[in-house]
N, CA, C and O atoms as CSV, one atom per row, in Angstrom:
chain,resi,resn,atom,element,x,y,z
A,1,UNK,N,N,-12.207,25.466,36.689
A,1,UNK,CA,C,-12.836,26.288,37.716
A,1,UNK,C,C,-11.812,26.657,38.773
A,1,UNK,O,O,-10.964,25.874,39.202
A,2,UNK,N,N,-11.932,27.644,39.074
A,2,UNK,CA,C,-10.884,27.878,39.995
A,2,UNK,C,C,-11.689,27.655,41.671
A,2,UNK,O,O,-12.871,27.962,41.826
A,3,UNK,N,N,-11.016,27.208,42.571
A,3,UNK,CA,C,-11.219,26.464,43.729
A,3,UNK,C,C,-12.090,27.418,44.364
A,3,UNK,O,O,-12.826,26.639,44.970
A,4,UNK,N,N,-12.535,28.634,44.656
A,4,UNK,CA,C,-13.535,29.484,45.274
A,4,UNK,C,C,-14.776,29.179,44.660
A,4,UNK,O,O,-15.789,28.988,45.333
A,5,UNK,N,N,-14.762,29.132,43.666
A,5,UNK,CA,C,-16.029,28.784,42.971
A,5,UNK,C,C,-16.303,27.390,42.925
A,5,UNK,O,O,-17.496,27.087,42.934
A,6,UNK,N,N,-15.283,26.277,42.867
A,6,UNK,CA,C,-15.420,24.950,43.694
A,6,UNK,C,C,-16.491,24.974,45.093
A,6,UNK,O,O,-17.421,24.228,45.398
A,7,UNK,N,N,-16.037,25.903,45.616
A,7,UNK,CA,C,-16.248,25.764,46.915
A,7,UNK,C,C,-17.278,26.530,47.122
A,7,UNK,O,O,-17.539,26.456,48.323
A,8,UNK,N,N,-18.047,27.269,46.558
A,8,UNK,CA,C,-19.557,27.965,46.412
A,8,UNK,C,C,-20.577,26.939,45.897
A,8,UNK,O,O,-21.657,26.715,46.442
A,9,UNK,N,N,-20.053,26.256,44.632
A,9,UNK,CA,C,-20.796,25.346,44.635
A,9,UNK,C,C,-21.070,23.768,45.077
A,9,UNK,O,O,-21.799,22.911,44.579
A,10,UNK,N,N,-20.534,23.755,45.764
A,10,UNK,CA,C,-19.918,22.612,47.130
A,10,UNK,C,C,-21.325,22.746,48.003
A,10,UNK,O,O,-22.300,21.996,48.052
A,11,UNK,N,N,-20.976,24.282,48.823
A,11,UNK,CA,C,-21.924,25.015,49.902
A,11,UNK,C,C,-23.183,25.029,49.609
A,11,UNK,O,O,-23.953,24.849,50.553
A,12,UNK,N,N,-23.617,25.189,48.585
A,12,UNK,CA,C,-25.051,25.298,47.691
A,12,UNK,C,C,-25.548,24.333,47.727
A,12,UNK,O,O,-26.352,23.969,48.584
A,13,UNK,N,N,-25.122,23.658,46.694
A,13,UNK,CA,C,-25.260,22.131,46.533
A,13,UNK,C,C,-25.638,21.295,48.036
A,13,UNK,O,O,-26.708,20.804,48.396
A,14,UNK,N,N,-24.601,21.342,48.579
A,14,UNK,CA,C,-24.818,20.721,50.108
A,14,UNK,C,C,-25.442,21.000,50.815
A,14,UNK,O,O,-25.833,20.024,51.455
A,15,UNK,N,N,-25.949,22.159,51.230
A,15,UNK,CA,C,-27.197,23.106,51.625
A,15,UNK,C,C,-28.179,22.263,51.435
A,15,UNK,O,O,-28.652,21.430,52.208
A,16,UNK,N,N,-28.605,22.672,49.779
A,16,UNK,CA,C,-30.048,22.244,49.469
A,16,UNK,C,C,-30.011,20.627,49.557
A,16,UNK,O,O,-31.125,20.118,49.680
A,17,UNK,N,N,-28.851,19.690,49.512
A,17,UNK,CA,C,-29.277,18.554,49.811
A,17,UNK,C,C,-29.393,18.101,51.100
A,17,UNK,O,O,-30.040,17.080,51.335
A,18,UNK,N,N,-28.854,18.722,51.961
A,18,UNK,CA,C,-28.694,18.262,53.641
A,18,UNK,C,C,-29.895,19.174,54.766
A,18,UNK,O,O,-30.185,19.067,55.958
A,19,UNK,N,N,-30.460,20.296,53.353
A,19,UNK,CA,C,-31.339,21.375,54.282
A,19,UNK,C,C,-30.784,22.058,55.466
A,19,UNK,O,O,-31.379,22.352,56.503
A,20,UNK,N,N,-29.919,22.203,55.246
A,20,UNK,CA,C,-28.354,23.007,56.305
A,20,UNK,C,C,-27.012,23.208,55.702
A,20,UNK,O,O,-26.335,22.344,55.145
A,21,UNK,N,N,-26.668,24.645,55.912
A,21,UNK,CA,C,-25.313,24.492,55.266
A,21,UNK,C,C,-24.148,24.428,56.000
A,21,UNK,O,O,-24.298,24.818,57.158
A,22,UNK,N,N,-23.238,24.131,55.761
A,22,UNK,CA,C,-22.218,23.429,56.304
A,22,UNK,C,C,-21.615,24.636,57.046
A,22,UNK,O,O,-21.838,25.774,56.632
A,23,UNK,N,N,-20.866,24.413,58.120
A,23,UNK,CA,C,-19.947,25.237,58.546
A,23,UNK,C,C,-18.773,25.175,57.730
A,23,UNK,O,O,-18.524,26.234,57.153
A,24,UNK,N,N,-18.032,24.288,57.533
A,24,UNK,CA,C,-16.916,24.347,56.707
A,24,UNK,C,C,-16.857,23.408,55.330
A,24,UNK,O,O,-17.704,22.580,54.995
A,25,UNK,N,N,-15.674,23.743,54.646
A,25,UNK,CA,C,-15.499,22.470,53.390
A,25,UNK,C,C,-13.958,21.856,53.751
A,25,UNK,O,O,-14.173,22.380,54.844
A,26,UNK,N,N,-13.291,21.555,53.817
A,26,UNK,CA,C,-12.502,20.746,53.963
A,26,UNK,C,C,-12.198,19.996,52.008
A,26,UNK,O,O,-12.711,18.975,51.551
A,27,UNK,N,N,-11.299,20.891,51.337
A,27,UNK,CA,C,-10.832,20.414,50.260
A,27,UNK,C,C,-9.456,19.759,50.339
A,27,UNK,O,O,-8.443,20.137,50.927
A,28,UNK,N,N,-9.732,18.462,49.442
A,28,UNK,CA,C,-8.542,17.363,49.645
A,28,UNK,C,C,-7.363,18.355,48.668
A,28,UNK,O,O,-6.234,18.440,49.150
A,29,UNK,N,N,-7.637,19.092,47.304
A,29,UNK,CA,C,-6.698,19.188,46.476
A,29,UNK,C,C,-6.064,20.272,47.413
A,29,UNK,O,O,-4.860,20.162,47.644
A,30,UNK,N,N,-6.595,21.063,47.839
A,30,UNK,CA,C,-6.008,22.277,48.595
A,30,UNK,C,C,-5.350,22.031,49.646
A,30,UNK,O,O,-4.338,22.640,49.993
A,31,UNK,N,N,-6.156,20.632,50.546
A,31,UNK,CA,C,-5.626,20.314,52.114
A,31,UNK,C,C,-5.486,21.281,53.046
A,31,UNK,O,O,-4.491,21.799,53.553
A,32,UNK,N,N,-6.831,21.464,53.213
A,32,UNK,CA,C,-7.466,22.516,53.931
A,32,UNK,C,C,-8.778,22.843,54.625
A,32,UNK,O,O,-9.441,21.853,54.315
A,33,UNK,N,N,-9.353,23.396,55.163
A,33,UNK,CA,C,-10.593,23.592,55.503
A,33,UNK,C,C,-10.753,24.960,55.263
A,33,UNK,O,O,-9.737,25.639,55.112
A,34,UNK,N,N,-12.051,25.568,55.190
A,34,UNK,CA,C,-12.167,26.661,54.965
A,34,UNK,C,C,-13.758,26.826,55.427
A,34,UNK,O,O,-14.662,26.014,55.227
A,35,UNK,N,N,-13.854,28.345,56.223
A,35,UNK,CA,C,-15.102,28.582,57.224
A,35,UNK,C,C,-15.824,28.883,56.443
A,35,UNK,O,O,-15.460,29.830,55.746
A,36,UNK,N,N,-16.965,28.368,56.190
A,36,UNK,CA,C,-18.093,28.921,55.591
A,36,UNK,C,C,-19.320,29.126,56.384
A,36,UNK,O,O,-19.476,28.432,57.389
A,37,UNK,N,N,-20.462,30.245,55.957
A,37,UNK,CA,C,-21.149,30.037,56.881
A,37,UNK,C,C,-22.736,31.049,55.207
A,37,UNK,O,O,-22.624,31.712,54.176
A,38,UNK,N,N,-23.671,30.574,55.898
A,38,UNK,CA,C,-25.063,30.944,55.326
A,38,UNK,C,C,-26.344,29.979,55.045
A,38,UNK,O,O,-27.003,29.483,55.959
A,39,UNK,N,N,-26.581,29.798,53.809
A,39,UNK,CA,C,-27.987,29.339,53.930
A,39,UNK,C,C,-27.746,28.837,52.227
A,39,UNK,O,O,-26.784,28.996,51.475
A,40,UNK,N,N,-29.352,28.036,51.990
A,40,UNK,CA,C,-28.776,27.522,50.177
A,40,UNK,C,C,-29.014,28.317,49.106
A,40,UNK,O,O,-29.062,28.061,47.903
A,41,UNK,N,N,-29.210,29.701,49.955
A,41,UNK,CA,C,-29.170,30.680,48.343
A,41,UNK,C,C,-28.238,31.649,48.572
A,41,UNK,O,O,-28.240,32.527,47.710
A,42,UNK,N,N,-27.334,31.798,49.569
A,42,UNK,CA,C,-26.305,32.602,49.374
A,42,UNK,C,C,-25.732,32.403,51.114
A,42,UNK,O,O,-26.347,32.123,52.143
A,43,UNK,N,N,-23.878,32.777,50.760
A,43,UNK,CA,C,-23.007,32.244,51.675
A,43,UNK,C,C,-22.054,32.952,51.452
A,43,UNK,O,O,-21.950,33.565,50.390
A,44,UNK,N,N,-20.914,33.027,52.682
A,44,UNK,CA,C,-19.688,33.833,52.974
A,44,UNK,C,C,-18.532,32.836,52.115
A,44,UNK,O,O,-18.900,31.906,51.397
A,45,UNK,N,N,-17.531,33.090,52.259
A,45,UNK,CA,C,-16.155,32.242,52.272
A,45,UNK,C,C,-15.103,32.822,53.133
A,45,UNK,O,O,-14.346,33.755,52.865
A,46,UNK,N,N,-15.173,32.193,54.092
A,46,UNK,CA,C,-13.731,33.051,55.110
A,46,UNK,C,C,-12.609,32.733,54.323
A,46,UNK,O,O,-11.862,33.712,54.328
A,47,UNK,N,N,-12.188,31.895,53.707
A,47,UNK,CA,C,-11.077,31.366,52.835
A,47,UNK,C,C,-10.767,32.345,51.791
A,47,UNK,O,O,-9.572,32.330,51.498
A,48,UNK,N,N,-11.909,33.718,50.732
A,48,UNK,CA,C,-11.771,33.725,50.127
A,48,UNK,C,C,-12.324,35.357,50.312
A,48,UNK,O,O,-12.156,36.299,49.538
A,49,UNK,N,N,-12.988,35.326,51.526
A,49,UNK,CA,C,-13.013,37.091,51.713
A,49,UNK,C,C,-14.038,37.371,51.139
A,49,UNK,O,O,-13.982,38.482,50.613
A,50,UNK,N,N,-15.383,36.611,50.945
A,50,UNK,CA,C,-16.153,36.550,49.922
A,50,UNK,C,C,-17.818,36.158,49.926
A,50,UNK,O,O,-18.253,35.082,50.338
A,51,UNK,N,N,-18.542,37.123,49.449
A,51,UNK,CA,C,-19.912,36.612,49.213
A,51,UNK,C,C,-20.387,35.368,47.773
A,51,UNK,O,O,-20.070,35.192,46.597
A,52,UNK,N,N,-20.906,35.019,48.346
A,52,UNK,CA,C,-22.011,34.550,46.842
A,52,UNK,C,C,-23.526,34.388,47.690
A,52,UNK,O,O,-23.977,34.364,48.835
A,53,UNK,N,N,-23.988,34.289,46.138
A,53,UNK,CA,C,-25.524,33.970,45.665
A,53,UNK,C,C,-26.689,33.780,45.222
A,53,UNK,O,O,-26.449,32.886,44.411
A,54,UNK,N,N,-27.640,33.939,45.163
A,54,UNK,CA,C,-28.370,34.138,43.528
A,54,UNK,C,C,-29.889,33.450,44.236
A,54,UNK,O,O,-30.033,33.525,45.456
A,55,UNK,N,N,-30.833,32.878,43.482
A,55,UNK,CA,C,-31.770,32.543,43.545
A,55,UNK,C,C,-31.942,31.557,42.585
A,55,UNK,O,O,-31.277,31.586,41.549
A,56,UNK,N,N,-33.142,30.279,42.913
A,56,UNK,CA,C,-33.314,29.203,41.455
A,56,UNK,C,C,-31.861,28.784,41.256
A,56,UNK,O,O,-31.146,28.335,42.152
A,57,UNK,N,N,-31.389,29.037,39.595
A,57,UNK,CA,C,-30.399,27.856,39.452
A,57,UNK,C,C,-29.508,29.271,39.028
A,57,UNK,O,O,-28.371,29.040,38.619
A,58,UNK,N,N,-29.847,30.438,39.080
A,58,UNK,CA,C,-28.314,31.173,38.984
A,58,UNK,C,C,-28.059,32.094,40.501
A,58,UNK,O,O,-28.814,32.800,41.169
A,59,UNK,N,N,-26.933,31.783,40.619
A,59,UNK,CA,C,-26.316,32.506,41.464
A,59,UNK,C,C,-24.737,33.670,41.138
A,59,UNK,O,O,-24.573,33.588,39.921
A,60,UNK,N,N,-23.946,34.352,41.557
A,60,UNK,CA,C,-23.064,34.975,41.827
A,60,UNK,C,C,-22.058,35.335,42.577
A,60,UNK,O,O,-22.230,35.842,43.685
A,61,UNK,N,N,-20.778,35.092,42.010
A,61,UNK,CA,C,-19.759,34.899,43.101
A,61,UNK,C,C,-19.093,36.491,43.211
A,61,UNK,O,O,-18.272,36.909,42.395
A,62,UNK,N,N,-19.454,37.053,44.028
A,62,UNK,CA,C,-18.936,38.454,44.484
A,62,UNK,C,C,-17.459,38.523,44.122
A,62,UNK,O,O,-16.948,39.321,43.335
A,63,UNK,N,N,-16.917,37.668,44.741
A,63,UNK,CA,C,-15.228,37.612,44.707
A,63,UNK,C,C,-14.717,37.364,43.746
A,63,UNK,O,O,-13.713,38.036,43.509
A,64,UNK,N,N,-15.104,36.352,42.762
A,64,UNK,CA,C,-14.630,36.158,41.372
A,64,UNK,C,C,-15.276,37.014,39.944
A,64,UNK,O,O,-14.897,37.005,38.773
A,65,UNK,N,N,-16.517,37.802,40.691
A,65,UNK,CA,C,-17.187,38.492,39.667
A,65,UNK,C,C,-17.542,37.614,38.528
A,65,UNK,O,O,-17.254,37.910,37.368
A,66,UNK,N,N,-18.180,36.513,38.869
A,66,UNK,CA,C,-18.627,35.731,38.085
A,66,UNK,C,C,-19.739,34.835,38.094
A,66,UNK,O,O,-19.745,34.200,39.148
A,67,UNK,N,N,-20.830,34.487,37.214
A,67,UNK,CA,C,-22.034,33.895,37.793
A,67,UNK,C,C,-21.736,32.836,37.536
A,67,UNK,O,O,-20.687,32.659,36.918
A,68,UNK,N,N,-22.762,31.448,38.015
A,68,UNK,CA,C,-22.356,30.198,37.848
A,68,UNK,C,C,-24.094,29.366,38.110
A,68,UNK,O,O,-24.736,29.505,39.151
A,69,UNK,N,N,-24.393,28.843,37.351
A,69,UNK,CA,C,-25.842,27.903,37.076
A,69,UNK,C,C,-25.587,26.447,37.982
A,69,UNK,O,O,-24.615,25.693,37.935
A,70,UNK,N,N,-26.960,26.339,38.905
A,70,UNK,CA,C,-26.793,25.275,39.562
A,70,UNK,C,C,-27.985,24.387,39.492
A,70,UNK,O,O,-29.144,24.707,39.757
A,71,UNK,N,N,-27.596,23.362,39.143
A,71,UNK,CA,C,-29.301,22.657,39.266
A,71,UNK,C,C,-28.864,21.396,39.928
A,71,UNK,O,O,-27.906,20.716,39.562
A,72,UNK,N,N,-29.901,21.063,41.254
A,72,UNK,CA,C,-29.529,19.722,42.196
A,72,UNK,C,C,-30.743,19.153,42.013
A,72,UNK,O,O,-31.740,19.746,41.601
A,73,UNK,N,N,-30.645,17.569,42.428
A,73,UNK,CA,C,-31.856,16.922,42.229
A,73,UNK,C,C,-31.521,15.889,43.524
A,73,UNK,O,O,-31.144,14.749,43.252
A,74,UNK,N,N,-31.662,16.302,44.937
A,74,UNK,CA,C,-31.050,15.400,46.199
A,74,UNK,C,C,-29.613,15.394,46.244
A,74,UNK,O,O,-29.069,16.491,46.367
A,75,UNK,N,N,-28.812,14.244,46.157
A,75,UNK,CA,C,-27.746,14.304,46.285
A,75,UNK,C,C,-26.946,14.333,44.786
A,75,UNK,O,O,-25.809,13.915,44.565
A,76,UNK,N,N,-27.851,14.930,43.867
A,76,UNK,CA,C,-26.426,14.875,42.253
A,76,UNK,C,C,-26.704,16.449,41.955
A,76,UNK,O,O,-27.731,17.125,41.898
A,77,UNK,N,N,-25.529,16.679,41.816
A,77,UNK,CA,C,-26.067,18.252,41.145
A,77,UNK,C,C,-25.526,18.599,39.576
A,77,UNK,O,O,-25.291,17.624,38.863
A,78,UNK,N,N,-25.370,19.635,39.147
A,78,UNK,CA,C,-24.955,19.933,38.216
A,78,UNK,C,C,-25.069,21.364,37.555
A,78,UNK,O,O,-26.067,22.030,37.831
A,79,UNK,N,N,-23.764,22.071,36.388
A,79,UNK,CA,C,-24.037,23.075,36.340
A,79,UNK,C,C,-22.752,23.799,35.901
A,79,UNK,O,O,-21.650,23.299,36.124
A,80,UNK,N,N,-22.921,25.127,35.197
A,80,UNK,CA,C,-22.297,25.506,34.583
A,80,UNK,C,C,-21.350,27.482,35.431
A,80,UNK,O,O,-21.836,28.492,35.940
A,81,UNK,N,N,-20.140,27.095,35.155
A,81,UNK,CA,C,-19.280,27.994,35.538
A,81,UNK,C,C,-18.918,29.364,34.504
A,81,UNK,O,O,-17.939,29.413,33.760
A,82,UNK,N,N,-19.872,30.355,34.646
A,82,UNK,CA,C,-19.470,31.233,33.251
A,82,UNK,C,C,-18.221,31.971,33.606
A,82,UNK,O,O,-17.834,32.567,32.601
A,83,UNK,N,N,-17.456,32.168,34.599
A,83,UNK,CA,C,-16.056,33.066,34.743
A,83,UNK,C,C,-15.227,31.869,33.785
A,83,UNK,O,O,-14.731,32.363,32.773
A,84,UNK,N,N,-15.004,30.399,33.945
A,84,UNK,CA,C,-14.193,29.905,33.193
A,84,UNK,C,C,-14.883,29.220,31.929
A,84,UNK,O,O,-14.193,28.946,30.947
A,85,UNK,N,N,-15.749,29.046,31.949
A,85,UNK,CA,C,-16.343,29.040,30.656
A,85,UNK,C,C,-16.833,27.095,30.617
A,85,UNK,O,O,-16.986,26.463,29.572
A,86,UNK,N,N,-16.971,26.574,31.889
A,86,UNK,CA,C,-16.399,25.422,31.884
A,86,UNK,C,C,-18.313,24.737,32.766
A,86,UNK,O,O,-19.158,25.378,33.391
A,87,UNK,N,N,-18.253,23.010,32.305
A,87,UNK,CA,C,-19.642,22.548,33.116
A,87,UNK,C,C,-18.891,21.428,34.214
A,87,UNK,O,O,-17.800,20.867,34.113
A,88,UNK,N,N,-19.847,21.352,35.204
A,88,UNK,CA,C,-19.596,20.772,36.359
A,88,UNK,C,C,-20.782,19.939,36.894
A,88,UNK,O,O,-21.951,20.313,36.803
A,89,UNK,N,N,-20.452,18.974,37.366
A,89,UNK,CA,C,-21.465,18.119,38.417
A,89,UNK,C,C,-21.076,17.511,38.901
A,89,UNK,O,O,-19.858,17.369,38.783
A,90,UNK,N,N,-21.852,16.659,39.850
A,90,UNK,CA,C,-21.046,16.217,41.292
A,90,UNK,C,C,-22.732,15.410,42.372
A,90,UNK,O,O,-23.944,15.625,42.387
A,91,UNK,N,N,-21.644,14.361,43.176
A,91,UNK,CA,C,-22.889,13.779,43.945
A,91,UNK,C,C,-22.139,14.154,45.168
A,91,UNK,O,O,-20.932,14.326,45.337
A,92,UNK,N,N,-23.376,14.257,46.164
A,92,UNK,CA,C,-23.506,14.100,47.827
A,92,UNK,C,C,-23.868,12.683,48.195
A,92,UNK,O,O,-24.892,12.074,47.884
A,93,UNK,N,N,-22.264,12.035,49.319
A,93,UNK,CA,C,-22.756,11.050,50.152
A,93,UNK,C,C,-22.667,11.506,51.094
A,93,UNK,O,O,-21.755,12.314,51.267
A,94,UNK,N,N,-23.485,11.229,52.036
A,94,UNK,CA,C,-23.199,11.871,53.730
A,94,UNK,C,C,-22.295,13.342,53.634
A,94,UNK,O,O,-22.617,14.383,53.063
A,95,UNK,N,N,-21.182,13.062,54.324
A,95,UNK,CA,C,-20.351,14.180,54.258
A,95,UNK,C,C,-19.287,14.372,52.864
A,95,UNK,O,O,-18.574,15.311,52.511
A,96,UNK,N,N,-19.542,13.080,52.307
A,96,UNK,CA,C,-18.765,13.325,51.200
A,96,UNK,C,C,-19.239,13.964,49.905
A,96,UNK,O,O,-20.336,13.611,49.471
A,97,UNK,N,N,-18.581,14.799,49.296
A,97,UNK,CA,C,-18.951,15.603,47.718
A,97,UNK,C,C,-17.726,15.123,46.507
A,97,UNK,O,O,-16.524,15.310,46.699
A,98,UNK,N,N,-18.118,14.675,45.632
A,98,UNK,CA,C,-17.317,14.513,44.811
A,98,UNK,C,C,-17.798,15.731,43.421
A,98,UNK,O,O,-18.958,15.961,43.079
A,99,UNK,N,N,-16.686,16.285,42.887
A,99,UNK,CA,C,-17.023,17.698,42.104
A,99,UNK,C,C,-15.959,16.956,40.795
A,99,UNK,O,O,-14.793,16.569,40.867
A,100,UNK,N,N,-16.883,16.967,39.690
A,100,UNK,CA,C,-16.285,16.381,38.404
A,100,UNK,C,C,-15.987,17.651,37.161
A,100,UNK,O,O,-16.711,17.926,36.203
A,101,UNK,N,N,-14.704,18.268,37.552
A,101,UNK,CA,C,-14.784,19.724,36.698
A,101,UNK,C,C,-14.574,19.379,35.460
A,101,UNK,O,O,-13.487,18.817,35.323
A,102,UNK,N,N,-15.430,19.536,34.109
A,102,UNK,CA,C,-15.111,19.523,32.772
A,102,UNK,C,C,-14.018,20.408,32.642
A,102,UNK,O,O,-13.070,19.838,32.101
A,103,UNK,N,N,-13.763,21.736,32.970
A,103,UNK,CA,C,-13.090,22.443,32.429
A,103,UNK,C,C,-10.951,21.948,33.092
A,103,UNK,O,O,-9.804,22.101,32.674
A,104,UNK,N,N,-11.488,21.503,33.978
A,104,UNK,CA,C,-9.608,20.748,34.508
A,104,UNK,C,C,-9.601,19.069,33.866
A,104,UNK,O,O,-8.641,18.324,33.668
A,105,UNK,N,N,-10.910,18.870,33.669
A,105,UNK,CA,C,-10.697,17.678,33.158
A,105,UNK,C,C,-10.634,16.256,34.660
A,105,UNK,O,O,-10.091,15.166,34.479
A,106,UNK,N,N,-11.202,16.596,35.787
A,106,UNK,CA,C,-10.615,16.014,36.803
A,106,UNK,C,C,-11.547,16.087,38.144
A,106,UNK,O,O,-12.289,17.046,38.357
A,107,UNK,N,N,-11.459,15.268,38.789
A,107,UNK,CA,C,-12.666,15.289,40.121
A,107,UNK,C,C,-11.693,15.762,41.429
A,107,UNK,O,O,-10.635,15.329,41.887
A,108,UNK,N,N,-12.459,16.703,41.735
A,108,UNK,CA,C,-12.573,17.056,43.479
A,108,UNK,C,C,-13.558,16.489,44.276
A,108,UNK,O,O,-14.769,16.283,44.197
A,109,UNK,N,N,-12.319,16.230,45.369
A,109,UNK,CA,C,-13.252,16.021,46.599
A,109,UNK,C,C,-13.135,16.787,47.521
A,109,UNK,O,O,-12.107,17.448,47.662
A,110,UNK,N,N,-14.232,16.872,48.406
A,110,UNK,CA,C,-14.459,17.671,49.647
A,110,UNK,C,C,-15.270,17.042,50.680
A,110,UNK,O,O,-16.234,16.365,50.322
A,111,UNK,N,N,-14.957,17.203,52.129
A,111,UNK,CA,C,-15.720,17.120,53.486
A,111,UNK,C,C,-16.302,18.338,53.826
A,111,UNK,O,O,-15.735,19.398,54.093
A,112,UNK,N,N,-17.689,18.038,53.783
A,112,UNK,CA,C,-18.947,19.267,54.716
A,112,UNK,C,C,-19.214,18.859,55.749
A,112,UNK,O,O,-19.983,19.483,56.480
């Protein structure tokens, strides 16, 4: 997955589990923060110049021109990336997100 779309479904995810979406994400692999701002069915990326969103469990990433399937259940989510062809899931603690990408083979973390 490439890291914009990391980070859409970060915002989503965290949204619908916290019932607020985050102002920012703060990714460890990148070492960075990045402004986000919206609601849990669709959001900006100042990082990335960029809309997403969708409704239910599909949404759309404007910037990558690519859709991506999300399904959360509280703090675990899960779900599939069709631009890379790749599945993903991931839990919410507090501020912490851990993102387990099948397609890199490898977990991200992030602060909301």
């Amino acid at each position: 997955m490439k890291e914009e779309m990391r980070r859409a479904v970060v915002f989503v995810a965290a949204a619908r589990a916290n019932n607020r979406a985050p102002g920012s994400i703060y990714s460890y692999a990148a070492g960075r923060h990045t402004s986000m701002s919206g609601s849990s069915s669709s959001g900006f990326d100042y990082g990335a110049g960029a809309h997403f969103g969708g409704s239910g469990s599909s949404f759309f990433h404007y910037g990558l021109g690519a859709h991506f399937n999300l399904a959360s259940n509280g703090a675990n989510f899960r779900g599939f990336d069709y631009g890379d062809g790749c599945h993903f899931s991931g839990t919410i603690s507090g501020s912490s997100v851990q993102l387990y990408d099948y397609g890199e083979g490898r977990y991200y973390s992030y602060t909301i």
